[in-house]
C-alpha positions as CSV (number, residue, x, y, z in Angstrom):
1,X,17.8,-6.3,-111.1
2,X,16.3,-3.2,-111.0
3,X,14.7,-3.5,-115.0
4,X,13.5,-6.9,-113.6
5,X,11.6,-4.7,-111.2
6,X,10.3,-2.1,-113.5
7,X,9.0,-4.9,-115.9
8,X,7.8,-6.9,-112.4
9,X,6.0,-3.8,-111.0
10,X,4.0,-3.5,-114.6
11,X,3.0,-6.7,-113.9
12,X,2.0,-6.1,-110.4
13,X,0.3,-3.0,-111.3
14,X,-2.0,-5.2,-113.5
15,X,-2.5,-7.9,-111.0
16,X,-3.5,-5.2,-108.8
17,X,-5.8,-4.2,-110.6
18,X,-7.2,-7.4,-111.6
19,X,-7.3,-7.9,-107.4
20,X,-9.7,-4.9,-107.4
21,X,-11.8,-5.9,-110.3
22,X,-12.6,-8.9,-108.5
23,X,-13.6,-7.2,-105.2
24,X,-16.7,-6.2,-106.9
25,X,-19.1,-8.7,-105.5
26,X,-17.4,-8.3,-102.1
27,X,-19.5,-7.3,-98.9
28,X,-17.1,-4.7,-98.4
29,X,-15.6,-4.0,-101.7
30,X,-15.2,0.3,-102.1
31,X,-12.5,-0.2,-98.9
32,X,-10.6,-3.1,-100.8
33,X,-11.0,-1.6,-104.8
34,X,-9.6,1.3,-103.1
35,X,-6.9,-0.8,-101.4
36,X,-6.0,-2.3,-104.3
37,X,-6.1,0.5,-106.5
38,X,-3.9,2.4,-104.2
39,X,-1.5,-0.4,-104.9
40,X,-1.9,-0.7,-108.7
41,X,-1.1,3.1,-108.6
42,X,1.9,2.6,-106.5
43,X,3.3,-0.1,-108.7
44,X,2.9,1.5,-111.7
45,X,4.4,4.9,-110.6
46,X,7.6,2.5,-109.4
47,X,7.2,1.0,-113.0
48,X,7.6,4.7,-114.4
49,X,10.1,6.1,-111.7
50,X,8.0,8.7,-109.9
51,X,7.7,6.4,-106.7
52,X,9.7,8.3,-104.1
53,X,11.6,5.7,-102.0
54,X,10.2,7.0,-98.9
55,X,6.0,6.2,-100.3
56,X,7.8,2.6,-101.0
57,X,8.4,2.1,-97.3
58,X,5.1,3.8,-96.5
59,X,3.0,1.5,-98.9
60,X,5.3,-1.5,-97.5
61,X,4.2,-0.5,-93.4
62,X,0.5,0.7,-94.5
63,X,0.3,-2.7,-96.3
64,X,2.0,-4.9,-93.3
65,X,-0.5,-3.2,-91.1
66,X,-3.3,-4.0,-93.1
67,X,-1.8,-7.6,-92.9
68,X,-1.7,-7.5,-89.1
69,X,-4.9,-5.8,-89.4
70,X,-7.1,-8.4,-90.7
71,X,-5.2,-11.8,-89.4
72,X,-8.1,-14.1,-88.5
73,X,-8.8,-14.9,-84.9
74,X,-8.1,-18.1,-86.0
75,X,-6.2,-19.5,-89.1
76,X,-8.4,-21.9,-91.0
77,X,-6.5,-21.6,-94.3
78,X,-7.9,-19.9,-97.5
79,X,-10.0,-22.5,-99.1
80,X,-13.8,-22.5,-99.1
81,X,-15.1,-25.6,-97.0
82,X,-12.1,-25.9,-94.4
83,X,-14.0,-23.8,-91.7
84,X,-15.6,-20.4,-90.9
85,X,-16.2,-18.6,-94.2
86,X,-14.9,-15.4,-91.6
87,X,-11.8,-16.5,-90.9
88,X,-11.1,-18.2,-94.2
89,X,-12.1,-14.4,-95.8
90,X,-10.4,-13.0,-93.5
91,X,-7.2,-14.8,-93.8
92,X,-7.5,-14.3,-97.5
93,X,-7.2,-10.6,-97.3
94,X,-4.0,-10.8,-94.6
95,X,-2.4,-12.5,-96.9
96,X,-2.9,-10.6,-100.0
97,X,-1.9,-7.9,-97.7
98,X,1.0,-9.4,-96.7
99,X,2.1,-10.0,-100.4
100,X,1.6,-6.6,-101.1
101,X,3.2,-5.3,-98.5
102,X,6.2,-7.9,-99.2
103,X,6.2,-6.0,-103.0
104,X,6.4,-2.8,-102.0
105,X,9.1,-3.2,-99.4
106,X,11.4,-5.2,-102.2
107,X,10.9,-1.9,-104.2
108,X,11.7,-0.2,-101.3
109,X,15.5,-1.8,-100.7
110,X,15.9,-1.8,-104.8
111,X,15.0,1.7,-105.6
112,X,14.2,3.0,-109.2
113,X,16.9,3.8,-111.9
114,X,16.9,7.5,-112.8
């Protein structure tokens, strides 16, 4: 399980980045590149066992906050044309928090291999 996870935070580390790339023509994208690029780097340094367990848990909670954080007022799903462009966009980024923060806490209970 735990080469699963080195191989599946590589992965992550790209999607990550791939999440921050895309950020670019975002109203507010330097707080979420640097969001996401905090997460790439995390991923990565799982990927190459230099994450201390402890910054796993810490990304995990930073991350679930973030979630909490940014939960629309109300939920109007994530796609364009089902209701206020605010709360879609908003619940777009709780929930990419929320999958982050869901990544980072699996790494947490499977620490890496030394």
């Amino acid at each position: 399980m735990k080469s699963v996870l080195k191989y599946l935070s590589f992965l992550f580390s790209a999607l990550f980045l791939w999440a921050a790339y895309v950020q670019l023509n975002d109203p507010d994208a330097g707080i979420w590149i640097g969001i996401y690029l905090v997460a790439a780097l995390g991923s990565l340094l799982y990927g190459l066992n230099r994450l201390p367990k402890a910054v796993s848990l810490l990304l995990a909670l930073a991350f679930g906050g973030l979630a909490v954080a940014f939960w629309p007022d109300v939920f109007e799903g994530v796609t364009i044309g089902g209701g206020d462009i605010v709360n879609i966009e908003r619940g777009r980024e709780s929930l990419g928090m929320a999958v982050t923060a869901l990544f980072f806490l699996i790494l947490w209970v499977f620490p890496q291999k030394k």
